[in-house]
C-alpha positions as CSV (number, residue, x, y, z in Angstrom):
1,X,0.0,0.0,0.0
2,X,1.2,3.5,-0.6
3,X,3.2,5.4,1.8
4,X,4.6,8.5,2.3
5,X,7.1,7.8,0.2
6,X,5.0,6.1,-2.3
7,X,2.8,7.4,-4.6
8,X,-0.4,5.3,-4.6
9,X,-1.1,3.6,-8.2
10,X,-4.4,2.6,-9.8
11,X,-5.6,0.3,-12.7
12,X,-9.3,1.5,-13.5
13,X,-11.7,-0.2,-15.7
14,X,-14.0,2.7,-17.2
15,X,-16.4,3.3,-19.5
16,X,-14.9,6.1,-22.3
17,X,-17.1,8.4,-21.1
18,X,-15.8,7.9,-17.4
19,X,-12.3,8.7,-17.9
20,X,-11.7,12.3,-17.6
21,X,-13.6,12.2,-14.3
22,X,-11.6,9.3,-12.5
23,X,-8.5,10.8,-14.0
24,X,-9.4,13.5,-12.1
25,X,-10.4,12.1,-9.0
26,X,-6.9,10.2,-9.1
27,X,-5.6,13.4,-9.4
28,X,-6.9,15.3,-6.4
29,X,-6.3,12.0,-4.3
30,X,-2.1,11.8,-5.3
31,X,-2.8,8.7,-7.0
32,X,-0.9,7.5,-10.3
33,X,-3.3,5.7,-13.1
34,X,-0.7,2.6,-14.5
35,X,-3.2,0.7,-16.5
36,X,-6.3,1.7,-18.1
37,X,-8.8,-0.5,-19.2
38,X,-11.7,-0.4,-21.6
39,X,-14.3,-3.4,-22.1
40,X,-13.6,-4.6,-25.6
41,X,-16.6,-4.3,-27.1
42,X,-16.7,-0.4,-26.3
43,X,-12.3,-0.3,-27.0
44,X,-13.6,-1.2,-30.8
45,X,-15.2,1.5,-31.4
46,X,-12.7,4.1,-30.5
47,X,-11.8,6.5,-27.7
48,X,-9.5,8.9,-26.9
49,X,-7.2,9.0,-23.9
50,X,-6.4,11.8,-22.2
51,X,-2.7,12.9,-22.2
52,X,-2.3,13.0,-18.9
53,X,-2.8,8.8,-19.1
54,X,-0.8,8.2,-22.4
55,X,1.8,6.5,-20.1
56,X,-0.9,4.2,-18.5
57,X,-0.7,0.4,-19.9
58,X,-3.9,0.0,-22.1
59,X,-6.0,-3.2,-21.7
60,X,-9.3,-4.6,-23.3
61,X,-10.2,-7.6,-21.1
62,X,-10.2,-7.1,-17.0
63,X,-8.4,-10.6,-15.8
64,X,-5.6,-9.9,-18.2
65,X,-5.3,-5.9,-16.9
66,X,-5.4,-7.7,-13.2
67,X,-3.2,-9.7,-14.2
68,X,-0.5,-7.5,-15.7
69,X,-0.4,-5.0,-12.8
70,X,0.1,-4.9,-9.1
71,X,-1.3,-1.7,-7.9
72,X,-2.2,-0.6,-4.5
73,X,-6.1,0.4,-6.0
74,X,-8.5,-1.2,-8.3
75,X,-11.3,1.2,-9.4
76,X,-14.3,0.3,-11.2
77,X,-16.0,2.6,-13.5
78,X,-18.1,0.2,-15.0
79,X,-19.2,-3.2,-13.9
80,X,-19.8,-4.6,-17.6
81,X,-18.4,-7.1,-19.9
82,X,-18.3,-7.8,-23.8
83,X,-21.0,-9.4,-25.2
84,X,-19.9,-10.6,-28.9
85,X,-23.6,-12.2,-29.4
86,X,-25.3,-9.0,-28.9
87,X,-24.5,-6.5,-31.9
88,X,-26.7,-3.5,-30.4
89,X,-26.5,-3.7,-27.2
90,X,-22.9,-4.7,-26.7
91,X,-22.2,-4.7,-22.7
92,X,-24.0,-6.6,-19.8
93,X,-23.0,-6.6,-16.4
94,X,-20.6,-9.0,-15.2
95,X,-21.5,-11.8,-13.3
96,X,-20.8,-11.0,-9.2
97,X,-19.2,-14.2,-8.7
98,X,-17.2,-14.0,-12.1
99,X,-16.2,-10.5,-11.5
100,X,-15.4,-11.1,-7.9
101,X,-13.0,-14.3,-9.3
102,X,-11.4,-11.8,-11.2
103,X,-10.6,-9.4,-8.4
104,X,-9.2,-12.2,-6.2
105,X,-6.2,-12.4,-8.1
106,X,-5.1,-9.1,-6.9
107,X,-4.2,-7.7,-3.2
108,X,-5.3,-3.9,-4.0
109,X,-8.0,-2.3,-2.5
110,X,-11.3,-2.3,-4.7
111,X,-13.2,0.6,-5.0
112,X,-16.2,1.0,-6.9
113,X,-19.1,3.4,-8.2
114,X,-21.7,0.8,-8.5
115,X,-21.9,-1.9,-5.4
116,X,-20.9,-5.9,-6.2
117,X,-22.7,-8.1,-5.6
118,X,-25.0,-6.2,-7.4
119,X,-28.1,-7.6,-5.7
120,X,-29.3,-8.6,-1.8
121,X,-29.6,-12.2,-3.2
122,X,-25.7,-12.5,-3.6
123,X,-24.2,-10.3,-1.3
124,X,-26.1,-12.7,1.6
125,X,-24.7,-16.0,-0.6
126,X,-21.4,-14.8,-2.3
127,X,-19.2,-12.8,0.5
128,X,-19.6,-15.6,3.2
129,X,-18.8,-18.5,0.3
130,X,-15.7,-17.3,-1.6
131,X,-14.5,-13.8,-0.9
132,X,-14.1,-12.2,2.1
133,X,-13.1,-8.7,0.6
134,X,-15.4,-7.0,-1.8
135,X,-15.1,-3.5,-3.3
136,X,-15.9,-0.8,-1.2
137,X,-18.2,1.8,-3.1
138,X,-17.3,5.3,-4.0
139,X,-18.1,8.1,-3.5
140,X,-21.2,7.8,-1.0
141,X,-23.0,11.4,0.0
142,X,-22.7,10.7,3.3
143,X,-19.3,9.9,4.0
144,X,-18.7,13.9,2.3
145,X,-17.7,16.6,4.7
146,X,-20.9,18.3,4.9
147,X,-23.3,15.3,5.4
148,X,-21.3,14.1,8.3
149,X,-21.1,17.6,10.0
150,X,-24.8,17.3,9.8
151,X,-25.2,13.9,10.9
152,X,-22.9,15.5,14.2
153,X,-26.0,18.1,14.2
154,X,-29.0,15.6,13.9
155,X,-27.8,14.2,17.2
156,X,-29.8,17.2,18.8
157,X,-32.2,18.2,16.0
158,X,-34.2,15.4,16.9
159,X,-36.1,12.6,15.1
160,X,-36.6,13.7,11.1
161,X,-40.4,14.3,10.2
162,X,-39.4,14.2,6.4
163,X,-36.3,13.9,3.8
164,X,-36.0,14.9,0.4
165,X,-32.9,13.9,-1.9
166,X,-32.2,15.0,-4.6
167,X,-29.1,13.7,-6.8
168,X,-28.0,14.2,-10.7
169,X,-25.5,13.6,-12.7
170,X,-24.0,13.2,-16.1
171,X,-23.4,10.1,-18.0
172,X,-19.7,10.1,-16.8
173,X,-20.3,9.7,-13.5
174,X,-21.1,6.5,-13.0
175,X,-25.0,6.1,-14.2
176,X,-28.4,6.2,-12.3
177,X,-27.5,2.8,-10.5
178,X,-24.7,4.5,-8.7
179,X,-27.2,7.5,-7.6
180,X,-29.8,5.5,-6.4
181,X,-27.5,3.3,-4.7
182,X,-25.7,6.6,-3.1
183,X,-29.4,7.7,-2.5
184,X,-30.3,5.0,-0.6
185,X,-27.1,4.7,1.6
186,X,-28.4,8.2,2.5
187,X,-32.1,7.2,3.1
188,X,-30.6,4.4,5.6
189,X,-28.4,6.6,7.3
190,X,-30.7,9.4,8.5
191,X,-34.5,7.3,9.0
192,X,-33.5,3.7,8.1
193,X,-35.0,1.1,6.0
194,X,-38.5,1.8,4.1
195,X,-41.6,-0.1,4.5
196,X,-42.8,0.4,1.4
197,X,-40.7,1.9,-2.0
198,X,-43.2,3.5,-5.1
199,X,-41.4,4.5,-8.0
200,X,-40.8,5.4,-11.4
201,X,-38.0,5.2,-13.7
202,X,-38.5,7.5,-17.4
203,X,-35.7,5.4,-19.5
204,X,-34.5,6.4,-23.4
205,X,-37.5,6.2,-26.1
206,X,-36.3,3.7,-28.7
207,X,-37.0,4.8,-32.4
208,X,-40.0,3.1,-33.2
209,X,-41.4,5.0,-29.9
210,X,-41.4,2.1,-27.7
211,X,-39.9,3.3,-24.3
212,X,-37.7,0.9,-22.8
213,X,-38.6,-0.7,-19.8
214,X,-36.6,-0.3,-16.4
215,X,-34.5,-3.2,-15.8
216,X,-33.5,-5.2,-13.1
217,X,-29.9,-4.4,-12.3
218,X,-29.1,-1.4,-11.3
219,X,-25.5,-1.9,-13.5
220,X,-28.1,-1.2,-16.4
221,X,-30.2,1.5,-15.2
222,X,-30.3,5.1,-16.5
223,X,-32.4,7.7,-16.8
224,X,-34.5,9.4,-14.2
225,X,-35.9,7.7,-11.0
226,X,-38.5,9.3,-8.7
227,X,-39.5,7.3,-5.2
228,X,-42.0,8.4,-2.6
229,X,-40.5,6.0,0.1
230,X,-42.8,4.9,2.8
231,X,-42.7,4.3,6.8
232,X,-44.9,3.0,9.4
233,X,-43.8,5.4,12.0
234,X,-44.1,9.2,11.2
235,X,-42.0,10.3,9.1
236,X,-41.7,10.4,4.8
237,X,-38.7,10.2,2.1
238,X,-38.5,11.1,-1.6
239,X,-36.4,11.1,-4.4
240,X,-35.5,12.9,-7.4
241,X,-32.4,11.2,-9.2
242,X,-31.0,11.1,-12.5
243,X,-28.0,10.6,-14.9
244,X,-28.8,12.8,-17.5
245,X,-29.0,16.2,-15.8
246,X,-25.2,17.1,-17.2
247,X,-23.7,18.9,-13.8
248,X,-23.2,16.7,-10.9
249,X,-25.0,17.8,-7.7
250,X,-25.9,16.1,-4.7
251,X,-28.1,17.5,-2.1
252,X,-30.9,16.7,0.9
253,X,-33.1,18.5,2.6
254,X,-34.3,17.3,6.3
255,X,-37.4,18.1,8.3
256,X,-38.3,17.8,11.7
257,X,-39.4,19.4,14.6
258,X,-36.6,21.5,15.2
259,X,-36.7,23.1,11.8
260,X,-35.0,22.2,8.6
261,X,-31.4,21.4,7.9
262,X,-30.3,21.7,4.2
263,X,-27.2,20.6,3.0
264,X,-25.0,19.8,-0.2
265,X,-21.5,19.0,-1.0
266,X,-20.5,22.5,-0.2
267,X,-21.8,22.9,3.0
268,X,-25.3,22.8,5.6
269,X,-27.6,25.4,6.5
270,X,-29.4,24.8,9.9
271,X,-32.6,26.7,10.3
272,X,-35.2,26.5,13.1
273,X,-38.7,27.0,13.6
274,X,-39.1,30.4,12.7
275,X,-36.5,30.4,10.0
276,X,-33.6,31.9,11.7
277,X,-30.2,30.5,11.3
278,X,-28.8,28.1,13.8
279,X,-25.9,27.1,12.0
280,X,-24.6,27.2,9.0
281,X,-20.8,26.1,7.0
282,X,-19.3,26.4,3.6
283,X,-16.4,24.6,2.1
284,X,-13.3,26.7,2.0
285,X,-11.5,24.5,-0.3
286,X,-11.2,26.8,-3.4
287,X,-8.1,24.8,-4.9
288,X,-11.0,22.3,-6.2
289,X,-13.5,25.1,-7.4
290,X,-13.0,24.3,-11.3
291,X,-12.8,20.8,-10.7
292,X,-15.9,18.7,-12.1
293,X,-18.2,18.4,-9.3
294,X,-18.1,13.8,-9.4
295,X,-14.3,14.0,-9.8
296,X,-13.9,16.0,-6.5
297,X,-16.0,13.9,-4.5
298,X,-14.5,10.7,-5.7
299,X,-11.0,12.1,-5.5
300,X,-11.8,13.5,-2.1
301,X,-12.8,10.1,-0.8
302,X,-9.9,8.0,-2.0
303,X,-7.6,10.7,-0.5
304,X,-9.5,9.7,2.6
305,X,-9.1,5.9,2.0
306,X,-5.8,6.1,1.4
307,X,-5.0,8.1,4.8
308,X,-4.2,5.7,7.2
309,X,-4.7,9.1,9.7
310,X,-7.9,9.7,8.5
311,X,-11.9,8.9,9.9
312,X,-12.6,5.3,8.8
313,X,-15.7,5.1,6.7
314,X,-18.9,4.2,8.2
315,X,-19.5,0.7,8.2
316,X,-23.3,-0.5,6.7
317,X,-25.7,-2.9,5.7
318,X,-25.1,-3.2,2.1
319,X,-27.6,-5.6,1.6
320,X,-30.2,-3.9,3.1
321,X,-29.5,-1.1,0.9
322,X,-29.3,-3.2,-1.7
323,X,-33.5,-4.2,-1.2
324,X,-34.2,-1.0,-1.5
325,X,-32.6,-0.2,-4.6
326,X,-34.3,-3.3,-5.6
327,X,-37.6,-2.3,-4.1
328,X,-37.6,0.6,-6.4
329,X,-36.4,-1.0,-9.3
330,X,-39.3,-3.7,-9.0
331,X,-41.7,-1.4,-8.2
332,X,-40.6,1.2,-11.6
333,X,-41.7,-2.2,-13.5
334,X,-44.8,-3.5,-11.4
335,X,-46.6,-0.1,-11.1
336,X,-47.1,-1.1,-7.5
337,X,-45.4,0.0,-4.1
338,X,-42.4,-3.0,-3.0
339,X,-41.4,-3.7,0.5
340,X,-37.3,-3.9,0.4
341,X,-37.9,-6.4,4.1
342,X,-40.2,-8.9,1.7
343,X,-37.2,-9.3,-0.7
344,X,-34.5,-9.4,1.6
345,X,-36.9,-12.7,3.4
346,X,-36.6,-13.6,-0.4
347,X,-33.0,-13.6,-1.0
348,X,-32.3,-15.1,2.5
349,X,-34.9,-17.8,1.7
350,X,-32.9,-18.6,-1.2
């Protein structure tokens, strides 16, 4: 692992249109990109790479870039693989146990923008079977600056009445799936698990004007999502999420009987009752200002992995996120509200 000595090095597997951001990132975080890889099936049809990673060894197929490196960090962009048999549609996801083979062979770190396993079904199966270590996901909202500040605050604001999050981002920053994974990290953190999950996903119109319908990995999913999330007790969440917005942004607004706290990835506003300000903070980092917005957050929390000085993340229940992704997912396709609790009894059942 790096030291201070050492300048930490990465291979990252990315889609094209993911490489300027984690080039960044690696950048803000001191970390040196020696391999770059590209599924094939996307490699074929031409990229550029940015100057800055001409130096980088350039692969097409993941176990032979793992293979041919020995960095301190693995970072996956994407979680898909070729698919010769499929001419129009050229990437799926990788299998979790597949890709999770292919990661053994190495002793870096994993990070990653979307989670592996990719559902509750394996995460409960795969981990305890084969492979003890599995990617830790990147960036997460609440492990930022600000959201931790105010989860310091919400320790004497009380219980939260009502959250609203709202996240977008462009198709460079690691897809829908990442954002509604991020989202419900969130959701967990400040009231816990829902009851009940209704959304709805708009998706790409195809040409003959059929839209496509959402699917059921989040590894595929893009688009726009929009959830009312449901609780027995008394208090509400919802969410606005998408990947084609362009600029990243990432913010949350939380109600309760105490006032409102509103915070992004530049800072918190606390407010009370009556609307004056309790406390408030803004980011006085300005060396990161021009920086795109995805970059700095990823770049800011490898810096922080990477620290052995620094706050250790927050451990979670990824699989209870994980239902609640799903909930959302099943319930953009069923028309109906899911319950994330009846799928996890599912995936444990099976």
């Amino acid at each position: 692992m790096a030291t201070s000595n050492h300048r930490a090095s990465a291979l990252v597997w990315v889609h094209p249109a993911q490489m300027r951001t984690i080039a960044q990132a690696c950048e803000i975080a001191g970390v040196e990109i020696v391999a770059l890889g590209v599924p094939a099936a996307l490699g074929r049809s031409g990229f550029e790479v940015p100057e800055s990673l001409s130096e980088a060894q350039q692969h097409n197929d993941l176990p032979r870039a793992l293979s041919g490196a020995d960095p301190d960090l693995v970072i996956l962009g994407t979680t898909s693989r070729p698919d010769p048999a499929s001419g129009s549609d050229p990437l799926l996801p990788y299998d979790d146990d597949a890709l999770l083979n292919h990661l053994e062979s190495t002793s870096a770190r994993i990070v990653s923008l979307l989670p592996v396993p990719g559902t509750s079904a394996n995460f409960s199966v795969i981990p305890t079977r084969r492979h003890p270590k599995l990617p830790m996901v990147l960036p997460l909202f609440c492990e930022g600056d600000a959201a931790r500040t105010a989860a310091d605050l919400l320790e004497t604001f009380g219980s939260v009445r009502t959250l609203g999050i709202s996240f977008r981002c462009g198709s460079g920053h690691g897809g829908l799936g990442a954002r509604l994974f991020d989202a419900m990290h969130a959701v967990h953190a400040f009231i816990g698990q829902p009851d009940q999950v209704d959304a709805s996903v708009v998706t790409h119109v195809a040409s003959s004007g059929v839209r496509r319908a959402p699917p059921e990995t989040l590894g595929l999913l893009e688009g726009d999502l929009t959830a009312n999330l449901r609780y027995a007790g008394g208090c509400a969440a919802s969410l606005a999420l998408s990947d084609r917005a362009g600029r990243w942004f990432r913010g949350a607004t939380i109600l309760g009987e105490r006032g409102c706290i509103r915070l992004d990835e530049s800072g918190f506003e606390h407010f009370d009752e009556s609307g004056e300000t309790v406390d408030s903070s803004r980011d006085a980092d300005a060396s990161e200002r021009e920086v795109d917005g995805a970059a700095r957050a990823l770049g800011r929390e490898l810096k922080r992995l990477l620290d052995p000085q620094a706050a250790k993340h927050t451990p979670f229940d990824s699989a209870a996120v994980l239902a609640s992704c799903e909930a959302a997912l099943l319930s953009a396709r069923t028309g109906q509200p899911e319950s994330p609790a009846t799928l996890q009894r599912v995936a444990r059942a099976g």
